[in-house]
Residue, then its C-alpha position, 0 to 999 in steps of 0.5 A: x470694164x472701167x480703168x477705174x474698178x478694174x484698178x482697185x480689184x487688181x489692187x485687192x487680188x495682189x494684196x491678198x496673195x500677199x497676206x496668204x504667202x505670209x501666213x502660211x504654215x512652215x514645214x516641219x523641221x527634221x527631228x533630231x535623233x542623235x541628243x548628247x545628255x551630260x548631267x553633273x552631279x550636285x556635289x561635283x567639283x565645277x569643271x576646270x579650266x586647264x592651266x594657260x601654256x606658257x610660251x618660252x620665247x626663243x634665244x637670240x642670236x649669239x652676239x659678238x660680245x659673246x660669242x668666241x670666235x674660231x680664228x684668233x683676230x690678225x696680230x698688229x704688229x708692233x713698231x720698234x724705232x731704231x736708231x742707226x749713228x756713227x757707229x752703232x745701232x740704238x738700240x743694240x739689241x732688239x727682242x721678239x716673241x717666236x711668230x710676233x710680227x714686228x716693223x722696224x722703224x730705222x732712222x739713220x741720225x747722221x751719215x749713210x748707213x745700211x741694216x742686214x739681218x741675212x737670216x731674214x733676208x733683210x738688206x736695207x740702205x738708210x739715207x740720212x733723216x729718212x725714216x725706213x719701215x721694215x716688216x718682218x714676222x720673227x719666225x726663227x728662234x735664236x739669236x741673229x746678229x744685224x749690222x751696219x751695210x754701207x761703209x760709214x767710217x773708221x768705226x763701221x767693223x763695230x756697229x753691230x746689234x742682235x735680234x733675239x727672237x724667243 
């Protein structure tokens, strides 16, 4: 046979099996058994849809602003100046809260002198224009005399004071 009656044939064969593969029949699908029927009657209510739910967001964390805090913040303590001169202490008579932390800022405005407070082991020499800090946490009540501890002149027997302490 000739390539050129052959080709045509071929052509025709090819065609109609694919016109013959669409067209066929499908194969029926499975009958279903199992038919959920609802009916509503004409004068029923329509159906509801419920209330949409309502989402509480939750609380944010506490902040420092509002929340009280287990330990009371540290107490800054509370600076006394205190002048020391020929032959007394100025001021003489120094007060405090039982538990109260306090410094004690002592100038000595001419010659040596020295502040003893023995209750509070406190035995401190002051030179002359020199600034000394002293820290102490009044922790006993009462009355405690303090007084000058170097040898200062002939009035060094009268330059006394007291911390009261309540």
């Amino acid at each position: 046979m000739d390539m050129r009656v052959t080709s045509p044939i071929i052509l025709a064969a090819a065609m109609a099996l694919l016109l013959g593969a669409g067209c066929q029949k499908a194969a029926p699908a499975t009958p279903v058994t199992n038919v959920l029927t609802v009916t509503i009657p004409p004068n029923a209510p329509p159906p509801t849809t419920p209330p949409p739910t309502t989402v509480t967001p939750p609380a944010p964390p506490p902040s420092a602003t509002n929340t009280i805090a287990s330990t009371p913040p540290p107490q800054q303590p509370r600076v006394i100046r205190v002048v020391a001169k020929r032959w007394e202490f100025i001021p003489s008579e120094i007060r405090a809260r039982n538990g109260e932390h306090i410094i004690l800022e002592v100038t000595s405005a001419d010659v040596p002198h020295g502040l003893s407070i023995p209750e509070y082991s406190i035995n401190r020499n002051l030179a002359p224009g020199v600034t000394e800090r002293i820290a102490l946490t009044a922790d006993k009540t009462g009355r405690f005399d303090f007084a000058c501890s170097v040898f200062c002149g002939q009035g060094h027997r009268t330059m006394r004071g007291v911390l009261v302490v309540e």
